[in-house]
C-alpha positions as CSV (number, residue, x, y, z in Angstrom):
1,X,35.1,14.0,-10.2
2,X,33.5,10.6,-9.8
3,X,33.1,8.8,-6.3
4,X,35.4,6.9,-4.8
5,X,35.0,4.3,-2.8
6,X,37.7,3.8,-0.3
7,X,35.6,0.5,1.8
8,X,32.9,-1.6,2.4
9,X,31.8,-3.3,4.8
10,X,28.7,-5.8,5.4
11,X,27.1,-5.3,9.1
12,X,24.2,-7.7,7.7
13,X,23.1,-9.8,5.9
14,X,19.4,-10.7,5.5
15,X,16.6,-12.3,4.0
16,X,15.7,-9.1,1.9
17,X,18.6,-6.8,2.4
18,X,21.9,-5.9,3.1
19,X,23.2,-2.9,5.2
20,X,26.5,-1.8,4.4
21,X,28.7,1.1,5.5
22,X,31.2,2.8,2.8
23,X,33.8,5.0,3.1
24,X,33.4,7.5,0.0
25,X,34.8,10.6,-1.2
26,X,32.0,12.5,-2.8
27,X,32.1,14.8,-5.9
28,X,33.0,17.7,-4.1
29,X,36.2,15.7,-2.7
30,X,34.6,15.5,0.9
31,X,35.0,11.7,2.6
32,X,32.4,10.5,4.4
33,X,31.0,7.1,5.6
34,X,27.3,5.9,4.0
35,X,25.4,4.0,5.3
36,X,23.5,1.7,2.2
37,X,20.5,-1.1,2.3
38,X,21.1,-3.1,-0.4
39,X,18.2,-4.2,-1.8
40,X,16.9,-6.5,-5.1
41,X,14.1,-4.2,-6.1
42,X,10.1,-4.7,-5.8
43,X,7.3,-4.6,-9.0
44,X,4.1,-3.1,-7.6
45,X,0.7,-2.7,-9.9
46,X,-2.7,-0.8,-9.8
47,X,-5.1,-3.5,-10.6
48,X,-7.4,-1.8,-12.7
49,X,-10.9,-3.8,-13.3
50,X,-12.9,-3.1,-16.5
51,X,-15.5,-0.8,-14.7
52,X,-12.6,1.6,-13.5
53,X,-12.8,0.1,-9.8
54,X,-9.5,-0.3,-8.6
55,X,-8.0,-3.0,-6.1
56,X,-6.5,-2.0,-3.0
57,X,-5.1,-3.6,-0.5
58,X,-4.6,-2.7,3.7
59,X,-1.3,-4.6,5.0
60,X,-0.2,-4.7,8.6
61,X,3.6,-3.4,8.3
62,X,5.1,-3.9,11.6
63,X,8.3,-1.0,10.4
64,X,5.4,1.7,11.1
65,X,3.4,0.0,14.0
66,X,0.1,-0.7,11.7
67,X,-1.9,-1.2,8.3
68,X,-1.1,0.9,5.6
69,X,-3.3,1.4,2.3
70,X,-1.3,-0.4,-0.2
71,X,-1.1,-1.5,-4.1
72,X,-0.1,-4.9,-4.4
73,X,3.9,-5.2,-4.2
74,X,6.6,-7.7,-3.8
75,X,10.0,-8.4,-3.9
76,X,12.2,-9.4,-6.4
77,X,13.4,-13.0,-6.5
78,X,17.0,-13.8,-7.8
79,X,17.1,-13.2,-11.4
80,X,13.7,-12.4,-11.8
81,X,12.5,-9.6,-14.4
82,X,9.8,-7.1,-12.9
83,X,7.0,-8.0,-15.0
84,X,7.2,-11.7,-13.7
85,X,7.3,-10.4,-10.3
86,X,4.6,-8.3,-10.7
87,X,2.5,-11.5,-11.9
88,X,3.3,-13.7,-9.0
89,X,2.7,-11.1,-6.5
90,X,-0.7,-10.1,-8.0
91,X,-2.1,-13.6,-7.7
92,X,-0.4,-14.0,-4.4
93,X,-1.7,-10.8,-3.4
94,X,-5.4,-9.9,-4.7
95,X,-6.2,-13.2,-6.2
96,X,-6.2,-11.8,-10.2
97,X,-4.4,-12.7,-13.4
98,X,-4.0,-9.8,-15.9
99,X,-4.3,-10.1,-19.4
100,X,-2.0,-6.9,-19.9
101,X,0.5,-5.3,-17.7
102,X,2.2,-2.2,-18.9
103,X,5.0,-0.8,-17.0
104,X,4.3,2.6,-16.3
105,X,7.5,3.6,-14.2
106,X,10.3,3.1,-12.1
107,X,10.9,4.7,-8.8
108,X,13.3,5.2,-5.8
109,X,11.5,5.1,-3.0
110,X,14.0,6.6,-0.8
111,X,17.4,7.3,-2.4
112,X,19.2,8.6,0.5
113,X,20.3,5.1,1.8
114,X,18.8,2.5,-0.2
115,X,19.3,1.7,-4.0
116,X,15.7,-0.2,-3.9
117,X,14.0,0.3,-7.0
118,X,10.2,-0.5,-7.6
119,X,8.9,-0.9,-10.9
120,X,5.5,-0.1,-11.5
121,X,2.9,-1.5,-13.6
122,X,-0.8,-1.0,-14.4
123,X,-2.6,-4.6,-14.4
124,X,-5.6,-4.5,-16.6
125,X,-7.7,-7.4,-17.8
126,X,-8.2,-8.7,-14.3
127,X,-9.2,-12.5,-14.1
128,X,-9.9,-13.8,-10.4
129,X,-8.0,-16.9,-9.5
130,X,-7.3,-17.8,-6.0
131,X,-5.0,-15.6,-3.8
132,X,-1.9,-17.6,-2.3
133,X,-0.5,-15.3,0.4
134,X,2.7,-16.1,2.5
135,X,2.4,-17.0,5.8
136,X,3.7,-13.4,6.8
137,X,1.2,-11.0,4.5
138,X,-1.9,-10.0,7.2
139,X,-3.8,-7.9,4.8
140,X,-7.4,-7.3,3.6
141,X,-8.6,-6.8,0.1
142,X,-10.7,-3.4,-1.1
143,X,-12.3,-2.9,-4.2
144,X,-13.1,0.7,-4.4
145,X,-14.1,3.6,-7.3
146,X,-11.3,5.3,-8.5
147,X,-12.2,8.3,-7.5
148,X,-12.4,7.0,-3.8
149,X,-8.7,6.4,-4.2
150,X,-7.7,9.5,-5.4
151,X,-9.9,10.9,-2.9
152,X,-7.8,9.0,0.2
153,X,-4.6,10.0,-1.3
154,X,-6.0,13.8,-1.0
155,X,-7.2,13.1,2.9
156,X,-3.9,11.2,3.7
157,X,-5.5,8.1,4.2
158,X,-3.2,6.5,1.6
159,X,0.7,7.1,2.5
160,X,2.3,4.7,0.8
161,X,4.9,6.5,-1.9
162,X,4.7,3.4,-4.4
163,X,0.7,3.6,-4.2
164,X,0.6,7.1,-4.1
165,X,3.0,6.8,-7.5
166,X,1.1,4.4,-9.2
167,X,-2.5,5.6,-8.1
168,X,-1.5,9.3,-9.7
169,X,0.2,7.9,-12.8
170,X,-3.0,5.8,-13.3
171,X,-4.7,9.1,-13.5
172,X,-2.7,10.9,-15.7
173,X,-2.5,8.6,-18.0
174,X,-6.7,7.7,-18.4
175,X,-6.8,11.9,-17.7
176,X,-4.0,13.7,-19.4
177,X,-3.0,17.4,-18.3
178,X,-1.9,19.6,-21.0
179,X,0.8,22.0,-19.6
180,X,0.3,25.3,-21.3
181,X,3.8,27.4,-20.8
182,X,3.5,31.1,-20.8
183,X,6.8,32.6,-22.7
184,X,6.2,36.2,-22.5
């Protein structure tokens, strides 16, 4: 049985988002009302510099009363496609032009009342240019090993769920893991 949605209805409308409640009836034929942020999705890289240093940055976000360890990340404009997004925030951002960006995945931060979705590149090729932040981003820049990353992820230093993403996939991909499966 496919949902059904009875209503919805806009209690705001902002800059970034929009909060709506719906009135649905689930799969399993129970109605209830959802609340949903509509949002236009967010690119986010792991700027990755030739000698395997990686670029961090630590942004004041007021939703969680202080600086988190971050990738750099933005929103989507209208009609703008991820990769783009991912440019223009990385020079905004960190100051760097990539020569290649390859998408490496694309996540739901948190499902259970947004439909955000970040897309997440790695940003290779790094060129500096000059940074351009808006007049809302307080953040510092980081250059830092690899491994120090990894290492702040494992101390809960870094929290962030699209860094976290990113910074593991990073990994994975320069260190695969073969998964040996056991059928006896």
């Amino acid at each position: 049985m496919p949902v059904k949605v009875h209503k919805t209805t806009n209690l705001y409308s902002g800059k970034i988002f929009d909060l709506f409640v719906e009135r649905i009836t689930l799969p399993n034929g129970v109605v209830k009302d959802r609340e949903i942020v509509r949002h236009p999705g967010a690119a986010a890289m792991v700027p990755l510099l030739e000698d395997g240093r990686v670029v961090l940055i630590k942004q004041y976000r007021h939703a969680v009363g202080g600086f988190l360890w971050e990738i750099p990340a933005g929103t989507l404009e209208p009609q703008e496609e991820p990769i783009e997004c991912a440019r223009r925030e990385l020079v905004e951002e960190i100051g760097y032009e990539a020569e290649e960006m390859e998408e490496l995945t694309g996540i739901f931060p948190a499902p259970g009342y947004t439909d955000e979705q970040i897309y997440i590149f790695l940003a290779t090729g790094l060129r500096p240019t000059s940074q351009d932040l808006d007049d809302d981003e307080v953040l510092d820049v980081e250059i830092t090993s690899f491994e120090t990353a990894m290492e702040m992820i494992r101390k809960g230093e870094i929290k962030d769920a699209k860094t976290i993403t990113g910074l593991l996939l990073t990994h994975l991909k320069n260190h695969p893991v073969s998964i040996q499966r056991n059928l006896q």
